[in-house]
KEKE-3310 file (N, C-alpha, C; in steps of 0.2 Angstrom, whole numbers, plus 5000, padded with zeros to 4 digits):
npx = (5292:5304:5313:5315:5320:5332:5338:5340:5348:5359:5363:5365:5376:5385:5387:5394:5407:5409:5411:5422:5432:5434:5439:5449:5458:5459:5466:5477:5481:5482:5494:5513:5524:5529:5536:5540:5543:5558:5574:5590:5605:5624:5632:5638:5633:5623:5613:5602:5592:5576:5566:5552:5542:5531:5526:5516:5507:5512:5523:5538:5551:5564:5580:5589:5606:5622:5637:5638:5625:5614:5606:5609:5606:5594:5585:5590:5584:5571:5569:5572:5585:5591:5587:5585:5582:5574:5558:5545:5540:5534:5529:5517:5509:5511:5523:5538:5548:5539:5534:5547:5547:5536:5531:5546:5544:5533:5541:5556:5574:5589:5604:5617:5629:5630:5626:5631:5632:5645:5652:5640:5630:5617:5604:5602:5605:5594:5585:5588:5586:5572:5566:5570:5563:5550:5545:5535:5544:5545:5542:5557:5560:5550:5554:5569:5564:5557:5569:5577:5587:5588:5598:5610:5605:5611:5625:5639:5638:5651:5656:5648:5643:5644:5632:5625:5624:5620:5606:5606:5603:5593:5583:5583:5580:5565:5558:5550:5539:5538:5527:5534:5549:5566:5580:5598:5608:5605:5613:5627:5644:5643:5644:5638:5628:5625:5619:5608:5598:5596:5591:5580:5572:5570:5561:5550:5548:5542:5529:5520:5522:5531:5542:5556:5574:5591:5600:5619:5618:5612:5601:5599:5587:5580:5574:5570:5561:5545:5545:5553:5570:5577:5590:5602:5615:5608:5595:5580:5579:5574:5557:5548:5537:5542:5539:5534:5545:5553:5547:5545:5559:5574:5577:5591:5601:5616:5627:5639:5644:5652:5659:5667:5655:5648:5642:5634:5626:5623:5614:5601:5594:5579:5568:5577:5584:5600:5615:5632:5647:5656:5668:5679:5669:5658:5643:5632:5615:5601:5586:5569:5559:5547:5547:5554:5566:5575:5574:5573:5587:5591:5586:5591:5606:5605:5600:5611:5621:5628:5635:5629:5638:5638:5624:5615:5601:5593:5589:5590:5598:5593:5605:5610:5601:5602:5613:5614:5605:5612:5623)
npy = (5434:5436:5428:5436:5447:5442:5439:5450:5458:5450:5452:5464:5464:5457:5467:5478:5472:5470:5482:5487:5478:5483:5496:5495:5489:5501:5509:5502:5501:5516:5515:5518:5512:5501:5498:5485:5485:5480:5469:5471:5460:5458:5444:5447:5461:5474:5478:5487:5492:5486:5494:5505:5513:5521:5526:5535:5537:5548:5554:5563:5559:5561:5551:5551:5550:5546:5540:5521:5519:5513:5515:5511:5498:5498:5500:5490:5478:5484:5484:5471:5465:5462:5448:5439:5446:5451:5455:5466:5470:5481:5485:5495:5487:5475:5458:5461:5450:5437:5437:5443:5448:5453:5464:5473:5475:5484:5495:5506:5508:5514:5513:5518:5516:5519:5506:5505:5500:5504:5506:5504:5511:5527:5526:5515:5507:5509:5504:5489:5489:5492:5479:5470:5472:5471:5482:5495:5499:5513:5518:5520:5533:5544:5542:5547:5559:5565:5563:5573:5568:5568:5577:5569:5557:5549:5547:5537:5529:5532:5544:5552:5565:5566:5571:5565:5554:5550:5553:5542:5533:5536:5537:5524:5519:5522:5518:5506:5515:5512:5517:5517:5528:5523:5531:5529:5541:5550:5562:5561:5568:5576:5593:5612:5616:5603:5598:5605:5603:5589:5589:5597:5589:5576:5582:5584:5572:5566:5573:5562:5550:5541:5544:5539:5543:5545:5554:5567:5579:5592:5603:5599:5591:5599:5607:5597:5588:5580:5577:5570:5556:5550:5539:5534:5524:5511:5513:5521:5539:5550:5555:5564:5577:5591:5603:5605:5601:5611:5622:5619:5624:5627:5643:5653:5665:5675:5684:5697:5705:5719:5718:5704:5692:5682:5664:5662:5673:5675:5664:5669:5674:5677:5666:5659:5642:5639:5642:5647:5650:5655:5662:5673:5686:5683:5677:5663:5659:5649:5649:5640:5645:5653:5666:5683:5685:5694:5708:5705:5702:5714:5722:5715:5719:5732:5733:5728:5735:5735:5735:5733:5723:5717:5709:5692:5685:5669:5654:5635:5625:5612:5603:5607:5601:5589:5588:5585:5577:5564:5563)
npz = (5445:5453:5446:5432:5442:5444:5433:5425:5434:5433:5420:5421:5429:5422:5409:5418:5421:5407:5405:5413:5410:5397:5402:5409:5398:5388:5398:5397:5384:5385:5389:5386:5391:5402:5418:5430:5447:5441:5445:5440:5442:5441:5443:5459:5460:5459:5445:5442:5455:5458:5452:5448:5438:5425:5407:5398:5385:5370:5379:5382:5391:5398:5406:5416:5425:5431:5425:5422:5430:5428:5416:5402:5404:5409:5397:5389:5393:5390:5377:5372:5372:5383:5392:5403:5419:5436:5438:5429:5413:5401:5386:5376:5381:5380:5386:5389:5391:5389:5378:5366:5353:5348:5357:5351:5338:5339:5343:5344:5343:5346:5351:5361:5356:5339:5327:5313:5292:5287:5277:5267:5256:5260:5257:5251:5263:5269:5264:5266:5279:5277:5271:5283:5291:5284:5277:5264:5253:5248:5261:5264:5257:5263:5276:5278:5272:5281:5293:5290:5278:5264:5256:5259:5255:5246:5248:5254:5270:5277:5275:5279:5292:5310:5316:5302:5304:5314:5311:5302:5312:5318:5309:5305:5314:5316:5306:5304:5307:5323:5338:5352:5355:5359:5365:5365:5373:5361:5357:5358:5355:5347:5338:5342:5331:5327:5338:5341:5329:5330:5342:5337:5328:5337:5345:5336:5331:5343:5341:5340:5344:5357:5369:5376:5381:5384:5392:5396:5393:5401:5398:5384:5391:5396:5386:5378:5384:5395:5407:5421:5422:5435:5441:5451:5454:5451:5459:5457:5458:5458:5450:5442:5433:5423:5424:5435:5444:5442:5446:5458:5462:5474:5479:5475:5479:5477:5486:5490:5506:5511:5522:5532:5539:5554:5550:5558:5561:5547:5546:5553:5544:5542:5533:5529:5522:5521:5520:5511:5514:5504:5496:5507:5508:5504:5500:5496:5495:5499:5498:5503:5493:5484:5483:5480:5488:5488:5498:5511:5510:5510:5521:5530:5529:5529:5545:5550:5547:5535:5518:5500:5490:5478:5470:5466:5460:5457:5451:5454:5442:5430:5431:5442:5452:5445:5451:5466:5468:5462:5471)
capx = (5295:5310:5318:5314:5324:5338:5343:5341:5354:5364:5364:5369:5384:5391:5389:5397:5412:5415:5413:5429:5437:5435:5441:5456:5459:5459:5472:5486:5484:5488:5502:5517:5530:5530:5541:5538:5547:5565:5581:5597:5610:5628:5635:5635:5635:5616:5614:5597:5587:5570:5564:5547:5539:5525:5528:5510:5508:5515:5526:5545:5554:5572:5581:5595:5609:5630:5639:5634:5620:5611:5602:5608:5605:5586:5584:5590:5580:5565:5572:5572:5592:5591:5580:5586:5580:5568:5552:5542:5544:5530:5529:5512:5506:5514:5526:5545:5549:5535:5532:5550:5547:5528:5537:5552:5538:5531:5547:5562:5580:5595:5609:5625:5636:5625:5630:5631:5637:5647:5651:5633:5624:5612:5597:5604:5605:5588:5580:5591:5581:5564:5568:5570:5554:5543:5537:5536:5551:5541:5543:5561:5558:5545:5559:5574:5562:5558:5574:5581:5593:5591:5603:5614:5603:5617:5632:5640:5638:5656:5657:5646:5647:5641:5626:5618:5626:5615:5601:5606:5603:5586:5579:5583:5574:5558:5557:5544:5532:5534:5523:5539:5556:5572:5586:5603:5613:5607:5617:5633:5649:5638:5644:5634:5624:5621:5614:5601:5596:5595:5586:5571:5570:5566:5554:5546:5545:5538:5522:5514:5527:5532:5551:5560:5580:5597:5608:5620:5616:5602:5599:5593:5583:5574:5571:5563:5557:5541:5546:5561:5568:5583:5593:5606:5618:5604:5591:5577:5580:5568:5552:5546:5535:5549:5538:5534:5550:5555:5542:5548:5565:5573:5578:5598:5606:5622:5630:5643:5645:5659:5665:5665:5651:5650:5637:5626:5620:5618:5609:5596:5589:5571:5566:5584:5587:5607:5620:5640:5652:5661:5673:5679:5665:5654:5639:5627:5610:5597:5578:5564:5553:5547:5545:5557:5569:5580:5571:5577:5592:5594:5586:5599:5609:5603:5599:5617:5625:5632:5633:5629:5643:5635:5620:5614:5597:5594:5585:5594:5595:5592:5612:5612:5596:5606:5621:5613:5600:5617:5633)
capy = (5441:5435:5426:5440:5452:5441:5440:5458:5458:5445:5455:5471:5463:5455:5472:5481:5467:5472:5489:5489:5477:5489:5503:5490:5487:5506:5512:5498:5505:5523:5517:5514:5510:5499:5494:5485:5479:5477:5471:5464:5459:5455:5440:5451:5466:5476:5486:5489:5489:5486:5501:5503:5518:5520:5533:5537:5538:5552:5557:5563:5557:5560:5546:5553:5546:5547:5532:5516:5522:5507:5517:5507:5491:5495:5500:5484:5475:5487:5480:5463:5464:5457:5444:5439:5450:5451:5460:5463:5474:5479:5489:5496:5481:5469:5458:5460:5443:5435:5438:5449:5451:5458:5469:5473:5477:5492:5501:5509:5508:5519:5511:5524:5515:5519:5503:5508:5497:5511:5506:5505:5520:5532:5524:5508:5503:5510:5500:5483:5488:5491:5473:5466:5474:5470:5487:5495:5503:5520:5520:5524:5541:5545:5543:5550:5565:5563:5566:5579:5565:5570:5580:5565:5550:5546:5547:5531:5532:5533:5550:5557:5568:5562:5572:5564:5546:5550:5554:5539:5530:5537:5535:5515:5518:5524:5517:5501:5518:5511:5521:5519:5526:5521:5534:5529:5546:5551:5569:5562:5568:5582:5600:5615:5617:5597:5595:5612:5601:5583:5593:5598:5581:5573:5586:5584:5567:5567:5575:5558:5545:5541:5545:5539:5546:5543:5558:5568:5585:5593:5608:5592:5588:5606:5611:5595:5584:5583:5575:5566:5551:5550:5534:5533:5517:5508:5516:5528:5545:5556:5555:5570:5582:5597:5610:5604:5601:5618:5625:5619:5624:5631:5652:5654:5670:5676:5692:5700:5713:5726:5715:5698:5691:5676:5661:5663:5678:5676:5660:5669:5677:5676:5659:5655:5635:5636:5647:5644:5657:5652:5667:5680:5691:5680:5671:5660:5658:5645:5650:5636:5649:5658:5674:5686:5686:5700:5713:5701:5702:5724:5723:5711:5721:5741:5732:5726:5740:5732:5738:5725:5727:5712:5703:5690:5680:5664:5647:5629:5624:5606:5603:5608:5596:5584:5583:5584:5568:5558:5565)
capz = (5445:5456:5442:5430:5442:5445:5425:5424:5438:5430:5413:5423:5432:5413:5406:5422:5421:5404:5404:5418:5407:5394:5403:5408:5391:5384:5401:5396:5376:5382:5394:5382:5394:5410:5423:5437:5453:5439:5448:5437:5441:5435:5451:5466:5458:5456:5441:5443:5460:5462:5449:5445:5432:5418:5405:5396:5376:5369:5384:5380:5395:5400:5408:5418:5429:5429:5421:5427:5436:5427:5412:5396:5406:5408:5389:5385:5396:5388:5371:5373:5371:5390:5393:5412:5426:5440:5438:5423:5409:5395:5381:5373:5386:5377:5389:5384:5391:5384:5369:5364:5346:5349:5360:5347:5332:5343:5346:5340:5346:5344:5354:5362:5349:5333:5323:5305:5289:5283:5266:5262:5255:5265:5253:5250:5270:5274:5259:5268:5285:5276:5272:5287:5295:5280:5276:5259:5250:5247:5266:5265:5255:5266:5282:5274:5270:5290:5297:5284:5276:5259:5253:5258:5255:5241:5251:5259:5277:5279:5271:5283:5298:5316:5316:5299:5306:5321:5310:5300:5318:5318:5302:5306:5323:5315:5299:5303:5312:5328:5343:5358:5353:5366:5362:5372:5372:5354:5353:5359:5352:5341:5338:5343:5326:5327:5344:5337:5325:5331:5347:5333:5327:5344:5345:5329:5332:5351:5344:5340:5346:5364:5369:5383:5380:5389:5391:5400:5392:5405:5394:5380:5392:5398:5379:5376:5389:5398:5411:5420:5428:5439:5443:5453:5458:5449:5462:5457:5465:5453:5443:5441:5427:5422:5425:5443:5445:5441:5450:5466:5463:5480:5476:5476:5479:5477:5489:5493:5506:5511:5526:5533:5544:5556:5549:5562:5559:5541:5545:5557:5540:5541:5527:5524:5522:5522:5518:5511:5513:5496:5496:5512:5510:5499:5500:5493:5501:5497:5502:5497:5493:5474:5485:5481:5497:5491:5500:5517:5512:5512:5529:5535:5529:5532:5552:5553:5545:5529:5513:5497:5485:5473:5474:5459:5462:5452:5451:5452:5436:5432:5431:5452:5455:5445:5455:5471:5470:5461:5474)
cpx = (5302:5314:5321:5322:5332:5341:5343:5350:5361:5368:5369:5375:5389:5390:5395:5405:5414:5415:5422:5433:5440:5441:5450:5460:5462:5465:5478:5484:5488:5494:5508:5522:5527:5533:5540:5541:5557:5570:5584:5603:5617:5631:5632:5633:5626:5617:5608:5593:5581:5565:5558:5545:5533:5526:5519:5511:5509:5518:5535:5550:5562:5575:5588:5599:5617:5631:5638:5631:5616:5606:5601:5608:5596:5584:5585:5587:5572:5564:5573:5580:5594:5587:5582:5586:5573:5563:5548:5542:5537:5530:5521:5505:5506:5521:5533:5547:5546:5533:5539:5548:5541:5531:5542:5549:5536:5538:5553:5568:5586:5598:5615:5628:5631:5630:5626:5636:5641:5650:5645:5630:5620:5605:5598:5601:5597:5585:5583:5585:5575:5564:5567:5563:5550:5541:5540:5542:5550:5544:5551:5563:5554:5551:5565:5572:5561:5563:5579:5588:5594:5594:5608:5612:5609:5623:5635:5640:5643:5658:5653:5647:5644:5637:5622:5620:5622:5606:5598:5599:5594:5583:5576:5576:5567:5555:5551:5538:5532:5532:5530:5545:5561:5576:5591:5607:5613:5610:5625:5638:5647:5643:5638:5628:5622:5617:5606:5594:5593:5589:5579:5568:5565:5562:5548:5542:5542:5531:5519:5519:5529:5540:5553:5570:5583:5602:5611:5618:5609:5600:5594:5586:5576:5571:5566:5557:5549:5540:5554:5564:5573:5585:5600:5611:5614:5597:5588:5576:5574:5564:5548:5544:5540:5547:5537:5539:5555:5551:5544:5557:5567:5577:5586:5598:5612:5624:5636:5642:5653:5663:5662:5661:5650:5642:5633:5622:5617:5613:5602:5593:5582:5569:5571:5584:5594:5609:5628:5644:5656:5669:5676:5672:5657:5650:5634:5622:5605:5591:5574:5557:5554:5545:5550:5562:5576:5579:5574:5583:5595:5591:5590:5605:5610:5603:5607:5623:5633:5630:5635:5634:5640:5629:5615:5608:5596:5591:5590:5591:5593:5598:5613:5607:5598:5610:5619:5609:5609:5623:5630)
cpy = (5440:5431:5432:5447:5449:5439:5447:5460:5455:5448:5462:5471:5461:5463:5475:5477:5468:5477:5490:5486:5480:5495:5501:5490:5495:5509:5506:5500:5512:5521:5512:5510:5506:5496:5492:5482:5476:5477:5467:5465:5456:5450:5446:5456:5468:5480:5489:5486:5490:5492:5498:5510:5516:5527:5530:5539:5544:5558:5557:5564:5556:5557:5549:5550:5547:5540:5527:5516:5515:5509:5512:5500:5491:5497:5495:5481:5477:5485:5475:5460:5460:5455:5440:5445:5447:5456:5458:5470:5475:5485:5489:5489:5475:5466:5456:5453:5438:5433:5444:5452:5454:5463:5476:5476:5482:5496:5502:5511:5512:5517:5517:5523:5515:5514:5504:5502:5503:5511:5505:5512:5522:5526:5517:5505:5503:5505:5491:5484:5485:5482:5469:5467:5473:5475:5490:5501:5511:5523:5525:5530:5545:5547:5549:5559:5568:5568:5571:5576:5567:5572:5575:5558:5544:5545:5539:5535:5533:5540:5556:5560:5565:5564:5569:5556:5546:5550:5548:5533:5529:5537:5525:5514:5517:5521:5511:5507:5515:5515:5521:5521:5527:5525:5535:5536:5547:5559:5567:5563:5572:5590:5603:5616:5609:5595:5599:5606:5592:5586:5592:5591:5577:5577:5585:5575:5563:5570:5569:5549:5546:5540:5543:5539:5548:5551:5562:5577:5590:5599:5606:5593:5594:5607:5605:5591:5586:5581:5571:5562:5550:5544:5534:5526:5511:5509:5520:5530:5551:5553:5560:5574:5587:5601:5609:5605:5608:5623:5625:5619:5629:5639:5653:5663:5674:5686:5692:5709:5715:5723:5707:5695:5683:5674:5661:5668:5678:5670:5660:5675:5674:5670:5657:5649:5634:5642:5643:5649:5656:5656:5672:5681:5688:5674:5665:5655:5657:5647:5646:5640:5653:5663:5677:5689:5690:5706:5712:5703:5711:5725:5720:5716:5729:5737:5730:5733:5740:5735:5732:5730:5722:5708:5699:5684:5674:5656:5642:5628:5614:5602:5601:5604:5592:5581:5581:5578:5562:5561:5563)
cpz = (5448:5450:5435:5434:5443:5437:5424:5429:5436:5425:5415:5426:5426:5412:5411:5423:5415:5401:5409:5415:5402:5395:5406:5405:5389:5388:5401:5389:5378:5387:5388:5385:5400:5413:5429:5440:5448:5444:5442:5439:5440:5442:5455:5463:5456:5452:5440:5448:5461:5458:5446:5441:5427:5414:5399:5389:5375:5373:5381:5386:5393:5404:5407:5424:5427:5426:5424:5432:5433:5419:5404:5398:5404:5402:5386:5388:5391:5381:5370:5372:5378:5394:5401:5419:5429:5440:5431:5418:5403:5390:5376:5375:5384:5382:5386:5385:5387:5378:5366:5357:5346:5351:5353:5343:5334:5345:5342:5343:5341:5351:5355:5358:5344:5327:5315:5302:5286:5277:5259:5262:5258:5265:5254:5259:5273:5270:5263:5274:5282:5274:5276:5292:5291:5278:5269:5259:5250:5254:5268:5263:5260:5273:5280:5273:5278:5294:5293:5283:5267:5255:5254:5258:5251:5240:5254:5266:5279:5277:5275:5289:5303:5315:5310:5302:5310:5317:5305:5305:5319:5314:5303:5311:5320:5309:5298:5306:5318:5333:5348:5351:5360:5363:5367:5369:5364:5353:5357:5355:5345:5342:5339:5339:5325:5333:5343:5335:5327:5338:5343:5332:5331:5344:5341:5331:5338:5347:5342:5339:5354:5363:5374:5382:5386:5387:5395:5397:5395:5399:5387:5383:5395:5394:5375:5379:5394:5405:5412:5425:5428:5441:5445:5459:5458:5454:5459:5461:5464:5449:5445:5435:5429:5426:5432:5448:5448:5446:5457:5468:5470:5475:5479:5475:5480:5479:5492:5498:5509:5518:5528:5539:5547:5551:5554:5563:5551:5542:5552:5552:5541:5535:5524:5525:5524:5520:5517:5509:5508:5495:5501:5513:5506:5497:5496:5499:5499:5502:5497:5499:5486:5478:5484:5485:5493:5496:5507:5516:5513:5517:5530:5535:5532:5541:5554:5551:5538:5522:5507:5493:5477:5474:5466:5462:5456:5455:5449:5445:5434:5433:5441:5454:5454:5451:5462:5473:5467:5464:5481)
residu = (UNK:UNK:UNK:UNK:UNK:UNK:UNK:UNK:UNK:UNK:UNK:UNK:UNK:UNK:UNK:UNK:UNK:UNK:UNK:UNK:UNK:UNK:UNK:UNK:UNK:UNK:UNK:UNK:UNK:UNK:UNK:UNK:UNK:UNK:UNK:UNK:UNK:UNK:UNK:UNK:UNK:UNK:UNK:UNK:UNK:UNK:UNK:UNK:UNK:UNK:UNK:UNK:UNK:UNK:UNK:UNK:UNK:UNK:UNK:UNK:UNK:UNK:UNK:UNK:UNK:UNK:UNK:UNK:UNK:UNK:UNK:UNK:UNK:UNK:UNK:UNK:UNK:UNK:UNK:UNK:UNK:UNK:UNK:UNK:UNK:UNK:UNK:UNK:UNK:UNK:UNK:UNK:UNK:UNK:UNK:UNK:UNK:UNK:UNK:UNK:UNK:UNK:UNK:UNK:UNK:UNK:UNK:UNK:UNK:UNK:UNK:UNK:UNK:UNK:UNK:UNK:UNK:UNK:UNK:UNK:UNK:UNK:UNK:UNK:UNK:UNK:UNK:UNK:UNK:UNK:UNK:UNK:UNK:UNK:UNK:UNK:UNK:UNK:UNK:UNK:UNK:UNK:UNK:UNK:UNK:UNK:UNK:UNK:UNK:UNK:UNK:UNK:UNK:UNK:UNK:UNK:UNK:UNK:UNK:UNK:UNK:UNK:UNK:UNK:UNK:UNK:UNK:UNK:UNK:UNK:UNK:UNK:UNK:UNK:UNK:UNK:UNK:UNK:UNK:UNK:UNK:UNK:UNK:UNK:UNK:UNK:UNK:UNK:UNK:UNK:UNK:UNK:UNK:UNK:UNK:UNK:UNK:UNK:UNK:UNK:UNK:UNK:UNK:UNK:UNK:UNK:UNK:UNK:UNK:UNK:UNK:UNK:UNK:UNK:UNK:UNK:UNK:UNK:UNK:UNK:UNK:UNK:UNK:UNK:UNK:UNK:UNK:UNK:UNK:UNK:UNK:UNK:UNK:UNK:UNK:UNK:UNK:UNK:UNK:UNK:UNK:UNK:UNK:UNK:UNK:UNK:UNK:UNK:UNK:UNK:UNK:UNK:UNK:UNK:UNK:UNK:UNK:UNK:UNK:UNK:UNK:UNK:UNK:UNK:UNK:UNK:UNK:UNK:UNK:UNK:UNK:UNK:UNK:UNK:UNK:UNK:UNK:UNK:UNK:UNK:UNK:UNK:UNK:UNK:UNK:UNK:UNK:UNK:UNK:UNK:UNK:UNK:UNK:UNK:UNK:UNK:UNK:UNK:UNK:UNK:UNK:UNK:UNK:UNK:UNK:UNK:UNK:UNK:UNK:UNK:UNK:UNK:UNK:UNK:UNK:UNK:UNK:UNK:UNK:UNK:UNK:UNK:UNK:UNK:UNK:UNK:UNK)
# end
């Protein structure tokens, strides 16, 4: 009986070993992105400290920071374009070190400088790519159609304007189908009617693709992202889901009244955080609360004997959370 029940137990610890490995298994597929413990450095100089993150399949991540904050450092790291750092790096759980080209096969790169041969044709260049990734020719009509290159499939790429060069850029990205796409600063140097349109795009292609995209445009990053990760001097400052983000914005209000008052009266408002007299008579006055606090301010003002002559409520936008995590 006793040997009996110790293979029953035997059987039930194998299965329970690889139901978890299982379940192991399924949660490195849906993570497309991993970073762990990254630093690189150039001699003395760090351009990325110590950052770690996971970005989850079909997430469209904004990857923000001022210039040389470190951001198209760790894209190429994530790209196998820089194969010396400290930590560990993987993609769809594949290790970039490792194995880079396994790696490389799963993702899609758009670099800041979009290199383009520009005296090949729209069709012509993509069919050179489909070439070099192996995949059928079909496919480049298929992409083309994609990024709404048609109308100028026929054109040399020299002939074109920035925004379809950019969509050139990303036709290349996507064209082997890979699940991750890297995009360094893909609306730079767009017009208003092009950034619209490259905006949809990355939308379009975020619903069944994973995104992680470099740019300084927060307004980009409000309209498309789902989240967003801040680096600063090669330090991460921010990772944060948008709307949470937003949620916890503090409540700015801008007043003027009809004469000038010391700061220590306006800063014994009932839930004020700060106050900065920016002009005479004219304030700005941060409360971290989604309540309402005008209503404080016309008793502050009916108790003191002040009359408002301006008063304009309003939410940091992502621009003012910007500057304040990277100044």
């Amino acid at each position: 009986m006793s040997k009996v029940l110790k293979i029953n137990l035997g059987y039930n610890v194998i299965k329970s070993v690889e139901f978890d490995l299982k379940c192991i298994f399924v949660k490195s597929l849906s993570m497309s992105i991993k970073v762990v413990n990254i630093t690189k450095k150039y001699d003395s100089q760090i351009a990325v400290n110590d950052i770690s993150f996971e970005i989850q399949r079909g997430e469209i991540v904004g990857f923000l920071g001022p210039n040389g904050a470190g951001k198209s450092t760790l894209m190429k790291i994530l790209t196998g374009y820089i194969g010396v750092f400290e930590g560990e790096a993987f993609v769809n759980g594949t290790d970039v070190r490792k194995d880079v080209l396994a790696a490389q096969q799963q993702l899609g790169y758009l670099p800041e400088h979009n290199p383009l041969y520009l005296e090949m044709y729209v069709r012509e260049y993509l069919r050179f790519l489909a070439e070099v990734h192996k995949v059928q020719k079909d496919r480049v009509e298929e992409v083309i159609e994609l990024v709404g290159l048609k109308p100028e499939a026929s054109k040399k790429i020299k002939q074109l304007s920035k925004g379809y060069r950019q969509r050139v850029g990303i036709a290349g990205a996507v064209l082997h189908n890979p699940e991750v796409l890297i995009l360094d600063e893909p609306t730079t140097g767009l017009d208003p009617n092009q950034l619209v349109e490259i905006r949809e795009l990355i939308k379009s292609l975020g619903k069944d693709k994973t995104i992680l995209f470099s740019t300084h445009i927060m307004q980009e990053v409000e309209a498309i992202c789902d989240r967003v990760i801040v680096i600063n001097k090669g330090n991460l400052v921010a990772d944060e889901n948008l709307k949470a983000l937003k949620k916890d914005q503090d409540q700015v209000i801008e007043v003027e009244f009809d004469f000038r008052i010391e700061k220590k009266f306006i800063d014994a408002i009932p839930g004020i955080l700060r106050s900065n007299n920016f002009h005479d008579t004219e304030w700005e006055l941060v409360f971290a609360t989604q309540e309402d606090m005008r209503s404080k301010i016309f008793d502050f003002a009916q108790e003191n004997g002040l009359k408002i002559l301006n008063m304009t409520s309003k939410n940091k936008n992502l621009e003012s959370l910007f500057r304040e995590l990277t100044t």
